[in-house]
ZAMARGU-4260 file (C-alpha; in steps of 0.2 Angstrom, whole numbers, plus 5000, padded with zeros to 4 digits):
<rodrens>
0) 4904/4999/4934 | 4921/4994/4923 | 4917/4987/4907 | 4925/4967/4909 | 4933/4961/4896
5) 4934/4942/4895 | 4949/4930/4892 | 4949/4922/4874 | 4965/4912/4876 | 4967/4895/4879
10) 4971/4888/4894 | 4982/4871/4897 | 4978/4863/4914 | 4987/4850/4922 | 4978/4844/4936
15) 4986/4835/4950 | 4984/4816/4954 | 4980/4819/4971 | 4964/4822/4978 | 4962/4841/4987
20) 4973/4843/5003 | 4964/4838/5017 | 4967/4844/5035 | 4979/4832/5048 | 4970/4823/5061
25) 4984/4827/5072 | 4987/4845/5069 | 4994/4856/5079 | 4985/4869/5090 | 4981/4885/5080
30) 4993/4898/5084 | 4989/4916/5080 | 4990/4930/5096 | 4975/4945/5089 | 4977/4961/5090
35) 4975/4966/5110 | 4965/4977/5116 | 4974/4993/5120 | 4963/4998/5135 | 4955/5014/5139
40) 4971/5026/5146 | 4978/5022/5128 | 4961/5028/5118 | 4959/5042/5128 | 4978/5047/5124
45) 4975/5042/5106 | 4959/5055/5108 | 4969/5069/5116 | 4983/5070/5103 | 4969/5070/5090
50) 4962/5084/5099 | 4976/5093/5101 | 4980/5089/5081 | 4962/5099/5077 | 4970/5113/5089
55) 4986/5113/5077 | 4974/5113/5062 | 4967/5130/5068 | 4984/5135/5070 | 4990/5134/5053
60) 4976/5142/5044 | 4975/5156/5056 | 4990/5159/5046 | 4979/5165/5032 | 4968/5175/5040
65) 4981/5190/5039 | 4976/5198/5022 | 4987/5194/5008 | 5002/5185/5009 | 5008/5179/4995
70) 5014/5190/4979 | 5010/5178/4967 | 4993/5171/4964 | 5000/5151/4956 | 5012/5151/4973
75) 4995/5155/4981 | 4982/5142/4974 | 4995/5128/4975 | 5001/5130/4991 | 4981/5133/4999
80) 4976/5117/4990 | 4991/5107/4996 | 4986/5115/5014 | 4969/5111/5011 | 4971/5091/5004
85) 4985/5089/5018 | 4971/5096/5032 | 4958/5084/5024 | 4969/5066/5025 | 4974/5072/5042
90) 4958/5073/5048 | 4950/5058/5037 | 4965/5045/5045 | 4963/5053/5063 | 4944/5048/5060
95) 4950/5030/5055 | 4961/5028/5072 | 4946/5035/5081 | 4936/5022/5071 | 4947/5007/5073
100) 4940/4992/5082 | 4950/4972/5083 | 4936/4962/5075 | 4931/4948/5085 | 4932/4931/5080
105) 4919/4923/5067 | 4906/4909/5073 | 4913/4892/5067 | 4903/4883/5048 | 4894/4867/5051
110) 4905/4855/5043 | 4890/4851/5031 | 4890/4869/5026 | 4909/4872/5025 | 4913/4881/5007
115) 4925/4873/4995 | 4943/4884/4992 | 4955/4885/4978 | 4971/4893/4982 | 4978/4901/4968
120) 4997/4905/4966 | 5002/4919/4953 | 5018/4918/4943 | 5027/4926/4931 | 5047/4922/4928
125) 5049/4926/4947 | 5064/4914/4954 | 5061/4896/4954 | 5068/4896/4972 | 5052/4908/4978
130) 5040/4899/4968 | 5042/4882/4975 | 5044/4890/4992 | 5025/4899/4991 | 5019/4884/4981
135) 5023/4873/4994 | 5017/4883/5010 | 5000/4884/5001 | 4999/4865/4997 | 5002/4863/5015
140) 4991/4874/5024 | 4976/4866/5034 | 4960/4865/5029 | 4951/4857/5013 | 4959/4865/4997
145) 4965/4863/4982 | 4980/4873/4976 | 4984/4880/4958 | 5002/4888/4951 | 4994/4901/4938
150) 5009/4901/4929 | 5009/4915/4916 | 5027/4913/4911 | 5025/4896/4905 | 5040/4888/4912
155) 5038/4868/4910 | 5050/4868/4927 | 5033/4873/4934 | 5023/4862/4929 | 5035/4847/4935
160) 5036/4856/4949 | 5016/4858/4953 | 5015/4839/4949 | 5026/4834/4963 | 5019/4846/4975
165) 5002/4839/4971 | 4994/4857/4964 | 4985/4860/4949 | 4995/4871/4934 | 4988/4883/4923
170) 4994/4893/4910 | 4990/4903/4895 | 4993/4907/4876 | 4997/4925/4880 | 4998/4938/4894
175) 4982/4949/4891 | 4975/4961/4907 | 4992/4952/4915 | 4989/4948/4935 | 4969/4951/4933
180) 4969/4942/4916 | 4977/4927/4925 | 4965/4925/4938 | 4950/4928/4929 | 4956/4913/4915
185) 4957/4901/4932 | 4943/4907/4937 | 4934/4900/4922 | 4945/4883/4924 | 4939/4880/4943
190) 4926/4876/4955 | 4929/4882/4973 | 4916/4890/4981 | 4930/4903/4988 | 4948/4907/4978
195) 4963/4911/4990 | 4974/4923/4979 | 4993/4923/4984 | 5008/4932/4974 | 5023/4922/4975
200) 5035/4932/4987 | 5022/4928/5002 | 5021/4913/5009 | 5005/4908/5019 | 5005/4900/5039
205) 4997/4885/5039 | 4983/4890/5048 | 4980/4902/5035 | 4962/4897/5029 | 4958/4891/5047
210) 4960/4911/5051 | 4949/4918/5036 | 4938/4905/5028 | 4924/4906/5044 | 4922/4924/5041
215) 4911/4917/5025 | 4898/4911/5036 | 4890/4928/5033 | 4883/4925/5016 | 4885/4942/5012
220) 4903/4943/5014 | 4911/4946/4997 | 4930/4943/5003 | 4944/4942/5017 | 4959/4953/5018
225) 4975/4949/5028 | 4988/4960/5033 | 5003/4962/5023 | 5017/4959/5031 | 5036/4956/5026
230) 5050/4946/5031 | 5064/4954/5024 | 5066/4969/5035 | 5085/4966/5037 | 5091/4964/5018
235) 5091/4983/5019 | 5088/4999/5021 | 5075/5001/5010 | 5069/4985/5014 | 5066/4990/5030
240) 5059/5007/5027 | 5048/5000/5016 | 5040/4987/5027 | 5040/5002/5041 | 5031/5011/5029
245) 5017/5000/5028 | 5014/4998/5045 | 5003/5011/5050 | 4992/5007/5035 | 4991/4987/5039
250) 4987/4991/5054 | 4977/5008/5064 | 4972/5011/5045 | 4965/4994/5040 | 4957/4991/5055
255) 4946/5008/5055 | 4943/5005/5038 | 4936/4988/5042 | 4925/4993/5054 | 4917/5007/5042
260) 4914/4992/5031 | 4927/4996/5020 | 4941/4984/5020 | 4950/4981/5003 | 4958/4971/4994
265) 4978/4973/4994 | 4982/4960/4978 | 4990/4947/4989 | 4983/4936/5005 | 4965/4939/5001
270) 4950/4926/5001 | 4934/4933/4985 | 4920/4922/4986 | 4917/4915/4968 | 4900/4922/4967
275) 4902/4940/4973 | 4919/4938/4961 | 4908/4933/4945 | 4894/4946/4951 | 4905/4959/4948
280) 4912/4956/4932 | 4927/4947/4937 | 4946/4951/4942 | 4948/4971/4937 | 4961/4972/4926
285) 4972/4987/4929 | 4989/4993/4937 | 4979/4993/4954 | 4970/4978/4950 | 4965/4974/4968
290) 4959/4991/4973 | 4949/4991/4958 | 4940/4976/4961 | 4939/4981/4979 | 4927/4995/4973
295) 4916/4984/4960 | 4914/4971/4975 | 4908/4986/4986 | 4894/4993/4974 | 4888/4977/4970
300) 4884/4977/4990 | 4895/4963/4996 | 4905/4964/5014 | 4921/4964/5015 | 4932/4958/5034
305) 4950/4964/5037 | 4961/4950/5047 | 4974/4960/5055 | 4986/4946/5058 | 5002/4942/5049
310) 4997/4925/5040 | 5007/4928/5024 | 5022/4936/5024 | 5031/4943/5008 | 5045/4953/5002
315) 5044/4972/5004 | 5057/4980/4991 | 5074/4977/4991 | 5082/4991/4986 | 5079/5011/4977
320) 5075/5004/4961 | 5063/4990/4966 | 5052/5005/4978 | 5052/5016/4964 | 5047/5005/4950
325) 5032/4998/4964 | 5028/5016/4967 | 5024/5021/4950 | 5016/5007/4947 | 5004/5008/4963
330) 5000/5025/4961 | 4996/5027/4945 | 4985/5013/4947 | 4977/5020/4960 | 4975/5038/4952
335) 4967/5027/4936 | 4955/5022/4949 | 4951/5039/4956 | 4945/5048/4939 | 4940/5032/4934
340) 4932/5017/4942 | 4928/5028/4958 | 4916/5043/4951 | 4904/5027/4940 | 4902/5017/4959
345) 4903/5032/4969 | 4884/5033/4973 | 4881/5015/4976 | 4893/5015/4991 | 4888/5021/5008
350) 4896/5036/5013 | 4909/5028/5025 | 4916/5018/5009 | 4917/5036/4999 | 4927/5043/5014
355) 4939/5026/5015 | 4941/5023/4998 | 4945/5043/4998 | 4959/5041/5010 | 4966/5028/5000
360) 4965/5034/4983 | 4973/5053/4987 | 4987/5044/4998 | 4998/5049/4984 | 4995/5065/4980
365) 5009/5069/4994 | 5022/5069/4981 | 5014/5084/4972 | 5011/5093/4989 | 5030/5092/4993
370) 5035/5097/4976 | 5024/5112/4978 | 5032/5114/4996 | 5050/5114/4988 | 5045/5126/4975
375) 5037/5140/4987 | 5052/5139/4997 | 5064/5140/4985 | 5054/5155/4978 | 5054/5165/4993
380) 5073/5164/4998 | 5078/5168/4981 | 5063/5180/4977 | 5060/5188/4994 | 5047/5202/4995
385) 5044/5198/4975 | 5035/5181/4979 | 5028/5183/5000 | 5023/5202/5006 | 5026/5195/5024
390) 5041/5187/5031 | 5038/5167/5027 | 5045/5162/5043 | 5026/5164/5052 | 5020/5151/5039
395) 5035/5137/5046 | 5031/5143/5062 | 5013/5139/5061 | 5017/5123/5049 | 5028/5113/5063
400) 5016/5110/5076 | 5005/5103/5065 | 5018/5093/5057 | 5022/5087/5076 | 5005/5083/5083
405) 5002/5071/5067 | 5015/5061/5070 | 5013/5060/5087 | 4994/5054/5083 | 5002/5042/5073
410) 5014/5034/5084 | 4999/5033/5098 | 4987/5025/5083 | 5002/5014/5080 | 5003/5008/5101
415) 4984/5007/5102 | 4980/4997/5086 | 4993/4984/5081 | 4998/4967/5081 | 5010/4962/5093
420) 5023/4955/5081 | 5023/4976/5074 | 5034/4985/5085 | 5032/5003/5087 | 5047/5012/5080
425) 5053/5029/5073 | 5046/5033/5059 | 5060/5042/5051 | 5065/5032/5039 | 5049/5031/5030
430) 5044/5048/5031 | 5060/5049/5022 | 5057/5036/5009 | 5039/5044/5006 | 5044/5060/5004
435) 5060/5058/4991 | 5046/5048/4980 | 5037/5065/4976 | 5046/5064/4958 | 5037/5046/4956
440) 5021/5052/4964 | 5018/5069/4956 | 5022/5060/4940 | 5007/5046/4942 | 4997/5059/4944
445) 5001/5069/4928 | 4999/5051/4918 | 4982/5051/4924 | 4977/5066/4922 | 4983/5065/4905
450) 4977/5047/4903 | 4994/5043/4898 | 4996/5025/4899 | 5008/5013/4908 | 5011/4995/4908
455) 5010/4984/4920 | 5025/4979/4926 | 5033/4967/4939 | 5040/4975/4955 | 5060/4968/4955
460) 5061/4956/4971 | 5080/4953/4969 | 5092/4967/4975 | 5103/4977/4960 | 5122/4982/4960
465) 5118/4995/4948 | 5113/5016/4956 | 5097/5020/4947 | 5101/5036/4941 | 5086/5037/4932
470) 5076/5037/4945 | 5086/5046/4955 | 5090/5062/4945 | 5075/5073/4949 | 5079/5073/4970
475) 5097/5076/4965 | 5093/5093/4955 | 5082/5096/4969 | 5096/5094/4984 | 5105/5105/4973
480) 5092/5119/4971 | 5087/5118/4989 | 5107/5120/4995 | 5110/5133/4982 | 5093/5144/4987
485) 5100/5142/5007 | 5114/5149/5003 | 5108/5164/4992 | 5094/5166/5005 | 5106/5169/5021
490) 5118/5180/5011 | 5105/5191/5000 | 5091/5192/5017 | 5078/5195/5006 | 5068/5190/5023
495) 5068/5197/5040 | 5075/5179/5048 | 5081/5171/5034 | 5087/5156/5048 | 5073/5150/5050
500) 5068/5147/5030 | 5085/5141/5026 | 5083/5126/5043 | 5064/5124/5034 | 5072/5123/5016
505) 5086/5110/5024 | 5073/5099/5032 | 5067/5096/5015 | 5083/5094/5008 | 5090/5080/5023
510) 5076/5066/5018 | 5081/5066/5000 | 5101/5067/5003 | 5097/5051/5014 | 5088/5041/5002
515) 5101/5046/4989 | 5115/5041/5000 | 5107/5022/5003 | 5102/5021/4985 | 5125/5021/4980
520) 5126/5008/4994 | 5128/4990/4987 | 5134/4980/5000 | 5123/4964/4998 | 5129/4955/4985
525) 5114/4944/4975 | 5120/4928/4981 | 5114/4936/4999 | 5097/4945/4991 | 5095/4927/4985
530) 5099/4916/5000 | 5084/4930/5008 | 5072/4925/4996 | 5075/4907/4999 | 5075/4908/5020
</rodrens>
């Protein structure tokens, strides 16, 4: 287990006047829709297409079987292990759509049983404007509570404002272990025998606690995780590749990973029972704080519940330099995780948390494999017989159907296994967005593997004006690479059928030049980003 580190700084709490916020007599009916049950003509479809993936599979490494194919033996090892690691999360996420179940409802807690909750809200200098708004939709939900602003920022507006509202307010002398510090000192300061955590771009339904709160009838339930979900699909583009990005992970992937036992924790909308909480050291501190703790919660054998319903929206990010600043952030936390936390608790989970937590923690490791993609094609249009000893073309040949079949496994996952508010839509744009990270990604992975360290640092909710060159630089000199190789390639023909390499080589170039063109559009100006926040 992670060595826990306790809080030494003072707290100042401000406890409301009000007692805790007890449910209206005359509430209104629950309302929720669950996931439907996609019947059996979808499953079976669902179950073809995974079939016919395992077909493709066989395609693309028959590839190998013709001898020697490659020149150079580096080209060789990276591109085998980025076949081999893209082979295995294919066939660990089909497993999880196969896998995925809705989870039926929970019996209802005696009323003399019923657990006591704290709501926590997490701030840190985030706009007053989406503060208040979170802060006030947690007050509100139904169901006995009693709701905290953790305030690390220290703002006195706050803490007038958690007066009126009628919330507690806690802050500190300092910032240590940042989010996960934050928690664990209100931890220490509270009582409830379940905390509700909540960062401040999403705002809960009322019937928030009514959905999740039952599910602790188990007494071996650890914590409840809700679907993420984000409202602000329409401030832009990236906005709403983002958010189509997370789809088929909230969703298909959640749910099969809930019913192998392994929901996680997603550092928003969750529920921890205080015990399982204090009996595994606390909140984790760390750039994926959540994940973290999701592991120390697992070994320490408590059951965790996915609640695949859209309870608390939030804001997905607005624009290139808010996805790539959450990126970076997000997967070198999770890489920390995998050659840290992951290897100490590996043997006290059960083998279907190993393969979840598998799936999740090597997510990322697609930037590396499209870098390496890039490079080996690069090579062989510039290098020809020097760097492949067969024409390259048979390799793209073998790759597409693959590269088909998964995303038409997805797209069925998707219409089998998803709320209804989700609608099932091209997944261009996210594919897009995923792939032009590769720069971000492959550079998490070198920090970890270097144990270089990275701050924790907030994801920017508010839309710039300003191109982030920075960030965008590395796709750029590889747009231009790939352009200049396509046309070297068709006009020196070191290959057989050049065509078909140069369309592959293009294909990896579109992606990026997309993202790059979105990235220079400022339309919005903050006064809108602002009035999205506040809606």
């Amino acid at each position: 287990m992670l060595e826990f580190r306790p809080m030494s700084s003072r707290l100042a709490v401000t406890a409301a006047s009000s007692p805790r916020s007890m449910p209206d007599a005359a509430s209104r009916e629950v309302a929720f829709r669950p996931v439907p049950d996609p019947g059996p003509l979808r499953i079976w479809v669902l179950r073809g297409l995974v079939v016919a993936g395992l077909a493709a599979t066989g395609y693309y490494f028959s590839w190998w079987s013709g001898g020697d194919r490659i020149a150079s033996p580096l080209l060789a090892v990276t591109l085998v292990m980025a076949g081999a690691y893209s082979w295995a999360q294919l066939l660990s996420s089909w497993f999880l759509y196969l896998a995925a179940r809705r989870r039926p409802d929970p019996s209802p807690i005696p009323a003399t049983d019923r657990p006591t909750v704290d709501v926590f809200v997490t701030a840190c200098g985030e706009p007053y404007s989406m503060i208040e708004k979170a802060l006030r939709a947690a007050a509100a939900m139904r169901g006995e509570h009693r709701t905290w602003l953790l305030d690390d920022g220290g703002d006195p507006r706050l803490a007038a404002l958690a007066g009126r509202i009628g919330a507690g307010y806690l802050t500190r002398d300092d910032r240590a272990d940042a989010k996960a510090g934050n928690i664990n000192a209100a931890v220490s300061h509270t009582s409830g025998d379940l905390i509700a955590i909540f960062d401040v771009d999403h705002v809960p339904e009322p019937e928030f606690l009514e959905r999740t709160v039952e599910h602790f009838g188990d007494a071996a339930v650890g914590f409840v995780q809700v679907m993420l979900s984000f409202r602000n699909g329409k401030e832009s583009w990236f906005a709403r590749a983002a958010s189509e990005n997370c789809v088929d992970f909230f969703n298909p992937t959640s749910m099969g990973m809930d019913r192998l036992g392994c929901g996680t924790l997603m550092g928003s909308n969750a529920v921890i029972r205080r015990q399982a909480l204090e009996s595994a050291g606390g909140y984790r501190p760390g750039l994926a704080e959540d994940l973290a703790t999701s592991v120390a919660l697992h070994a320490a054998g408590w059951k965790s519940v996915y609640v695949a319903e859209p309870l608390a929206p939030g804001i997905a990010p607005p624009d290139a330099r808010g996805w790539f600043t959450q990126q970076l952030k997000w997967s070198r936390g999770v890489f920390e995780v995998l050659v840290s936390s992951f290897p100490r608790a590996f043997m006290r989970l059960s083998w279907k948390q190993r393969l979840c937590y598998a799936v999740r923690m090597t997510y990322y490791w697609a930037g590396p494999v499209a870098a390496v993609h890039m490079v080996f094609t690069v090579a062989v249009l510039l290098g020809g017989a020097a760097v492949a000893q067969v024409d390259l073309q048979l390799y793209v040949v073998h790759l597409i159907p693959l590269l088909v079949v998964a995303l038409a496994v997805r797209l069925m996952a998707l219409v089998c296994w998803r709320h209804p508010s989700v609608r099932v839509v091209p997944l261009w744009r996210s594919v897009a967005l995923v792939f032009t990270t590769w720069p971000v990604y492959t550079l998490a992975w070198i920090m970890a593997v270097f144990r270089v360290h990275l701050g924790f640092r907030e994801t920017p909710k508010l839309k710039s004006r300003r191109t982030p060159w920075a960030w965008l630089m590395p796709q750029l000199l590889a747009c231009c690479g790939l352009l200049a190789a396509i046309v070297y390639g068709l006009a020196a023909r070191h290959t057989a059928h050049p065509g078909i390499l140069a369309t592959f080589c293009g294909l990896q170039c579109l992606p990026q030049l997309v993202v790059l063109w979105q990235a220079t559009q400022h339309r919005a100006v903050r006064e809108q980003v602002e009035s999205t926040v506040e809606a």
